[in-house]
C-alpha positions in Angstrom: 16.4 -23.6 0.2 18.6 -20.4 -0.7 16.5 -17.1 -1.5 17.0 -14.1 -1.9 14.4 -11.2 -1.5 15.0 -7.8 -3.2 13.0 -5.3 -1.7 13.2 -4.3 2.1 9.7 -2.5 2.1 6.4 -3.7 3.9 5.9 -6.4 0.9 9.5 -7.7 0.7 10.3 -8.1 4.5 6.8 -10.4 4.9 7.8 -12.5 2.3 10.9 -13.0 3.9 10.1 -13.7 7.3 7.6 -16.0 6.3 9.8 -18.0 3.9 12.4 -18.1 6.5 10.2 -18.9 9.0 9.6 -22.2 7.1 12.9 -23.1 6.9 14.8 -21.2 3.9 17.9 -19.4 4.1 16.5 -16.0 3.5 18.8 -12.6 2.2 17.2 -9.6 1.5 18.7 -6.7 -0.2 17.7 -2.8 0.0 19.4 0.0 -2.2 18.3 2.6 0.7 17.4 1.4 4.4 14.1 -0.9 5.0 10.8 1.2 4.2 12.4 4.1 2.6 10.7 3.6 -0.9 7.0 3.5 -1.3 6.5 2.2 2.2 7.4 5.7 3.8 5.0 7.6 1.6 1.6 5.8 1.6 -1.6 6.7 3.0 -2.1 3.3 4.3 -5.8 2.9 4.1 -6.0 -1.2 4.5 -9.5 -1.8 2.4 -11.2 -3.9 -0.5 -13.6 -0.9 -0.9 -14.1 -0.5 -4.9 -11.1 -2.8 -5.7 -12.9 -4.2 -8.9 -13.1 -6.9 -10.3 -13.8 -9.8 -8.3 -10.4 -11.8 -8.0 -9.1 -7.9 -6.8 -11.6 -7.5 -4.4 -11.2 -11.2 -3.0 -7.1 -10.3 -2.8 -8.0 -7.4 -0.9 -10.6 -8.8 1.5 -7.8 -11.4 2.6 -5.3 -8.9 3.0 -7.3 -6.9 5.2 -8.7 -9.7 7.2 -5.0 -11.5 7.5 -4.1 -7.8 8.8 -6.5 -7.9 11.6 -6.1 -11.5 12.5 -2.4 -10.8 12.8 -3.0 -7.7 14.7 -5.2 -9.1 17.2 -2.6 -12.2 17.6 0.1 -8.9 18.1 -2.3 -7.6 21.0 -2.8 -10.4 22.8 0.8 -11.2 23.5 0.7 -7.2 24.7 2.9 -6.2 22.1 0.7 -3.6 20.4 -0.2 -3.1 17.0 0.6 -1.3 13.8 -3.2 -0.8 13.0 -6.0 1.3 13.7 -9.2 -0.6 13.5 -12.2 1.7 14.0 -13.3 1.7 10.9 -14.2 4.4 7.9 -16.3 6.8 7.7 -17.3 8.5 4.1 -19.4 11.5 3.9 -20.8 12.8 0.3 -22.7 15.9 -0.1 -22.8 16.4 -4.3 -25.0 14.3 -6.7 -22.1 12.6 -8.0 -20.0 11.4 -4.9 -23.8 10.2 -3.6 -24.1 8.1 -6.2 -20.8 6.6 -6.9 -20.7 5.9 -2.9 -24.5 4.5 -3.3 -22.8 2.1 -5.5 -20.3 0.9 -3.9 -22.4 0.4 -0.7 -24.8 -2.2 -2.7 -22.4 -3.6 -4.1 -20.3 -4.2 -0.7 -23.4 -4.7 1.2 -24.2 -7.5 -1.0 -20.7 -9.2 -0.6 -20.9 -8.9 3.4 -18.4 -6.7 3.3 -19.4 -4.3 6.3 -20.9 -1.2 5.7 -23.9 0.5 6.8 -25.3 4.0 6.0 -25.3 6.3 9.1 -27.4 9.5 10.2 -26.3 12.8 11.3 -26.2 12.2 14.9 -24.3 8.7 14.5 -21.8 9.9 12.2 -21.6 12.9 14.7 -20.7 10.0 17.3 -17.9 8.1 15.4 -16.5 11.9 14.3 -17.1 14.1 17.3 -14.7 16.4 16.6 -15.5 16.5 12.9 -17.7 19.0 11.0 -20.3 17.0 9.5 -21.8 19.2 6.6 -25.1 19.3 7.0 -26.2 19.1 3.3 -24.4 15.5 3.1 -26.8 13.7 1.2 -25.5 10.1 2.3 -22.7 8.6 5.1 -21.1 5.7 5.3 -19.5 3.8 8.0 -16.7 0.9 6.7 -16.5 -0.1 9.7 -13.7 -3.6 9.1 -11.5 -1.1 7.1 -8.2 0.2 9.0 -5.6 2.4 8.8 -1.9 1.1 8.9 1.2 2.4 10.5 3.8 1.0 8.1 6.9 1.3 10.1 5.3 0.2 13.1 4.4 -2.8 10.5 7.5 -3.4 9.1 9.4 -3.4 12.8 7.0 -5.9 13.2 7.9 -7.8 10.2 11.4 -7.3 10.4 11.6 -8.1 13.8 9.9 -11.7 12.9 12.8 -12.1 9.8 15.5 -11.4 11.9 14.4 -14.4 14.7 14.2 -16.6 11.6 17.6 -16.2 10.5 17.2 -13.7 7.8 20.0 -11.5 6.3 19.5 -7.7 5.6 21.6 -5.7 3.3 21.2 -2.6 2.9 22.6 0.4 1.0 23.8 -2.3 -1.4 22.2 -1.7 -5.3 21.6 -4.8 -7.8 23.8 -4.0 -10.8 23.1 -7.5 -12.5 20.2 -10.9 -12.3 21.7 -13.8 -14.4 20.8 -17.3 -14.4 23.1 -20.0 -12.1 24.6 -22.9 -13.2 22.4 -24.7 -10.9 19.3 -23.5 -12.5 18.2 -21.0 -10.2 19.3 -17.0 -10.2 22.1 -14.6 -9.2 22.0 -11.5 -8.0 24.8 -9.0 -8.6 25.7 -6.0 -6.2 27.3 -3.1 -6.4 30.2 -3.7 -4.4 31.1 -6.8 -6.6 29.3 -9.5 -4.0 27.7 -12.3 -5.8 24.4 -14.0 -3.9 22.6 -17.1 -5.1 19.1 -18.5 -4.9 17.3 -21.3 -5.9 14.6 -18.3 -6.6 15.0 -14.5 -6.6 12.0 -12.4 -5.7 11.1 -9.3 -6.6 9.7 -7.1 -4.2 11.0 -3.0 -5.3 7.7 -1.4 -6.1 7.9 1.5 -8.4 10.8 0.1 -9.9 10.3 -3.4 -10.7 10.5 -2.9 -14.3 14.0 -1.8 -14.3 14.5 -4.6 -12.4 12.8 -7.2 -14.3 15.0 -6.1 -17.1 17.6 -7.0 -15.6 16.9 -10.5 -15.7 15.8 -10.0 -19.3 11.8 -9.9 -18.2 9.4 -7.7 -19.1 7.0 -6.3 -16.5 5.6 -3.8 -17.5 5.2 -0.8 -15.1 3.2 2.8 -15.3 6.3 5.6 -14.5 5.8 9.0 -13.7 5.5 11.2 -17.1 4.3 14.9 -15.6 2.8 16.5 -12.6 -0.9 15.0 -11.7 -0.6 11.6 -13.5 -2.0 8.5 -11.7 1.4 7.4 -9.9 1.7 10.6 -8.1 0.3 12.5 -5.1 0.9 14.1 -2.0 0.7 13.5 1.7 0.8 16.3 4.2 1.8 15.3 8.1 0.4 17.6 10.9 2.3 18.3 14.2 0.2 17.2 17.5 -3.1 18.5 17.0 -5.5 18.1 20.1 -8.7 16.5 18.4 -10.5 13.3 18.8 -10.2 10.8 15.6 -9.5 7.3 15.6 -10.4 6.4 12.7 -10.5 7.6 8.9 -12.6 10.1 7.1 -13.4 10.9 3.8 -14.6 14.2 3.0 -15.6 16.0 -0.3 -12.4 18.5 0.9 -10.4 16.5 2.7 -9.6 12.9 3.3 -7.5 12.6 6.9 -6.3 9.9 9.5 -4.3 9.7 12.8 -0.8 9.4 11.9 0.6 8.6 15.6 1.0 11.0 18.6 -1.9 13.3 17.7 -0.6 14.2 13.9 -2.8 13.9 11.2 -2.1 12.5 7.7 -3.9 14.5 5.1 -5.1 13.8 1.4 -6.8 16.3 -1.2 -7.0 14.2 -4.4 -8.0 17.4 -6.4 -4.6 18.7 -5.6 -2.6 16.0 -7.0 -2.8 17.8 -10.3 0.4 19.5 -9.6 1.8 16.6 -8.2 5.8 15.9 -9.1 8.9 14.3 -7.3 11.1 16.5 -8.6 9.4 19.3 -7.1 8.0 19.3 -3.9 6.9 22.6 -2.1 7.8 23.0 1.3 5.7 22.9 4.8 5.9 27.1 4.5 4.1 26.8 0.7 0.8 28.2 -0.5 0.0 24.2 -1.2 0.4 23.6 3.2 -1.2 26.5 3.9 -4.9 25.3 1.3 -4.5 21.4 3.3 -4.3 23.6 6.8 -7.4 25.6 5.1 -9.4 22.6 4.7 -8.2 20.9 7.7 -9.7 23.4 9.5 -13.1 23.4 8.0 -13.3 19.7 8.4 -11.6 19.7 12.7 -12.5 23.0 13.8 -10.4 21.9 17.0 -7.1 21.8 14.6 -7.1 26.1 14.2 -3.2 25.4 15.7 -2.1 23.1 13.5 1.0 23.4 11.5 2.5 21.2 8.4 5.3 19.7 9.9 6.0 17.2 6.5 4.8 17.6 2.7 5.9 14.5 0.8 4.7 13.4 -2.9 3.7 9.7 -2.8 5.1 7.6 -5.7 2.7 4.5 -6.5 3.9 0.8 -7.6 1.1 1.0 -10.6 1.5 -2.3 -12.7 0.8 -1.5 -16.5 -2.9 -2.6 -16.2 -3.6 -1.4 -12.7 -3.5 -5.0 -11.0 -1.6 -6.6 -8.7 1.5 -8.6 -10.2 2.3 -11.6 -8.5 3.8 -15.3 -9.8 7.0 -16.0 -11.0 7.8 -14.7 -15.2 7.5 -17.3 -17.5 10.9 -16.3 -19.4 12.7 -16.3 -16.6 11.3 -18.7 -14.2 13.8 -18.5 -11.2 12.6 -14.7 -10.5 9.1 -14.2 -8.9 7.9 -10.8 -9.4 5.4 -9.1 -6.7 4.0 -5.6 -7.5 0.9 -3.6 -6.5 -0.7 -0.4 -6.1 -2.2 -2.5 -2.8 0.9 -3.4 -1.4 0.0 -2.6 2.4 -3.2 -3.8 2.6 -1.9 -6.9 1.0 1.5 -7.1 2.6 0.8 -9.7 5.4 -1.0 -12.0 3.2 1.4 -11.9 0.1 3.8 -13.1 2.5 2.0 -16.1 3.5 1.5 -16.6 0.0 4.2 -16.6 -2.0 6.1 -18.1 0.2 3.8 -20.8 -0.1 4.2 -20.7 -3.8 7.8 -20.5 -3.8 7.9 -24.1 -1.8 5.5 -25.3 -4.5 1.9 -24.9 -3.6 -0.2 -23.1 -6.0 -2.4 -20.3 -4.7 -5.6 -20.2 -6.3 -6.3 -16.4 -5.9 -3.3 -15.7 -7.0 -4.1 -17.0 -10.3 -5.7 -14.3 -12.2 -2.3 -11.8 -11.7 0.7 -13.9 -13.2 2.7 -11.5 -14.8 2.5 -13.7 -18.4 -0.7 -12.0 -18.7 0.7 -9.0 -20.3 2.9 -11.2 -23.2 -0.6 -12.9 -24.1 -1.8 -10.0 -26.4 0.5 -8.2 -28.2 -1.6 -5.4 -28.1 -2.0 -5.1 -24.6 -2.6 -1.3 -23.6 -1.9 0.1 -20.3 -5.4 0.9 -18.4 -5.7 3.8 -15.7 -7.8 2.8 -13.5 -10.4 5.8 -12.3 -9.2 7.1 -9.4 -12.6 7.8 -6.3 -12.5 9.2 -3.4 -10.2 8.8 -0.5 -8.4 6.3 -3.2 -4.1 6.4 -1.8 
């Protein structure tokens, strides 16, 4: 079976190592180098926590839980691991946040999901170099939810591809997808070369539309219109900071994570509001300086830290919000895979759609075929509300 993947990002390369690990002849093609797109940008937060509804949630759950069982499998060969497992930890303090996070905890509590409210002192324990306000009304330990390292994931990944026999191209763009004489799809680059495959997949994230439109498919995806809107927001990196943290936090200021060798990855949803790509202030920038104002207040220990890298996250944001994943009914030799979810779900989309692509159906894949937005012509894109510590 000849494939060929188009995407070299966390989604993409698990898809093809795993078809090529059952036997196909596997290419993937990158415009940049592997990870550079949305991969190298995310917060990485691998959770089902308020992924609504159900079918989203399930998706979730078996992405995180394929995560950690391949994780654990990585750690007891002793080659390490790409994922930091000590759970979540969510503090809220206003009315509002109390509630919403109330919420969610039945709700998750009721499912078995793993979550259990904490005091004070305990939440002192998990955080011990965290302020823990002490007007917060209600805490929450996740404590199955993990934080990824996405390259550390995709060397993984890639690593697995490239035992299997797969082909990487990158730097090399897709000018044209037409259908083959043979009944499956062609892939046109840039530098004239011509690649064939019983089925093409489509793994590019934020630009899968453009894509799909190639092939004369439409998937509809959100794009970024001005500073703020949903598929935006920033990530600030920290040099070494010499604090204890191992796992993630949610705060009403500040939400923050290891990123590797005692840097810190920060989020400030409230910020995103001047969010753009176009425009990114600088590690020197009023903007640095308010995350190293509020990383302080939440780590006293971090008084030294600087902002070694201000980045604004682009988001693969499917028209409605939800995953995308099946092949399109018009054109039935490309199989489109988008989502706002895409490293939590990474590991287990790979599993899966290589399954499907050697023709077994996957039931909980079944309520995000991308034929669901041709069904009603007057489909409307949704924005989904946005909580906190959402990436």
């Amino acid at each position: 079976m000849q494939t060929v993947v188009i995407g070299a990002g966390v989604v993409g390369v698990s898809i093809a190592a795993r078809l090529a690990e059952r036997g196909a002849s596997v290419t993937v093609v990158d415009q940049g180098a592997p990870g550079g797109g949305t991969t190298s940008t995310s917060y990485a937060w691998v959770n089902a926590n308020g992924k609504e509804p159900q079918p989203y949630y399930d998706l979730n759950l078996a992405g995180l839980e394929a995560h950690r069982a391949m994780s654990a499998g990585n750690l007891a060969t002793g080659r390490g691991s790409w994922l930091g497992t000590g759970g979540h930890v969510e503090i809220a303090v206003d009315d509002t946040h109390r509630d919403h996070l109330a919420g969610r905890l039945a709700r998750l509590t009721e499912l078995g999901y793993g979550a259990e409210v904490v005091t004070h002192e305990r939440a002192a324990a998990l955080l011990p170099d965290v302020r823990v306000p002490d007007a917060a009304q209600l805490i929450v330990h996740f404590t199955r939810e993990a934080y990824a390292y996405p390259t550390l994931y995709l060397a993984h990944m890639l690593g697995r591809a490239r035992a299997a026999g797969v082909r990487v191209l990158t730097g090399a763009t897709v000018t044209g997808l037409r259908p083959s004489a043979s009944g499956g799809g062609e892939v046109l680059l840039d530098d004239g070369t011509l690649l064939a495959g019983s089925t093409i997949v489509s793994a590019v994230g934020r630009w899968t539309g453009e894509l799909a439109a190639l092939a004369g498919a439409d998937v509809p995806m959100q794009t970024f219109a001005s500073p703020g809107d949903p598929t935006v927001g920033y990530l600030a990196e920290t040099g070494p900071v010499p604090v204890r943290l191992d796992r993630l936090v949610t705060s009403p200021w500040l939400n923050v994570r290891p990123a590797g060798g005692g840097r810190l990855l920060l989020q400030a949803l409230d910020l995103d509001t001047t969010a753009d790509p176009t425009d990114v202030p600088g590690p020197a920038s009023p903007l640095a300086e308010e995350f190293l104002r509020r990383l302080r207040d939440v780590l006293p220990g971090a008084e030294g830290a600087r902002i070694e890298r201000l980045v604004v996250g682009q988001r693969a944001l499917p028209g409605d919000g939800r995953t995308i994943v099946g092949r399109t009914a018009r054109v039935p030799w490309l199989y489109v895979v988008a989502t706002h979810s895409g490293v939590t779900l990474a590991p287990y989309l790979g599993d899966g759609v290589a399954s499907e692509i050697y023709g077994e159906q996957v039931p909980a894949f079944a309520e995000f075929r991308p034929e669901r937005f041709h069904v009603d012509a007057a489909y409307e894109p949704v924005v989904a509300p946005r909580r906190p510590g959402e990436q």
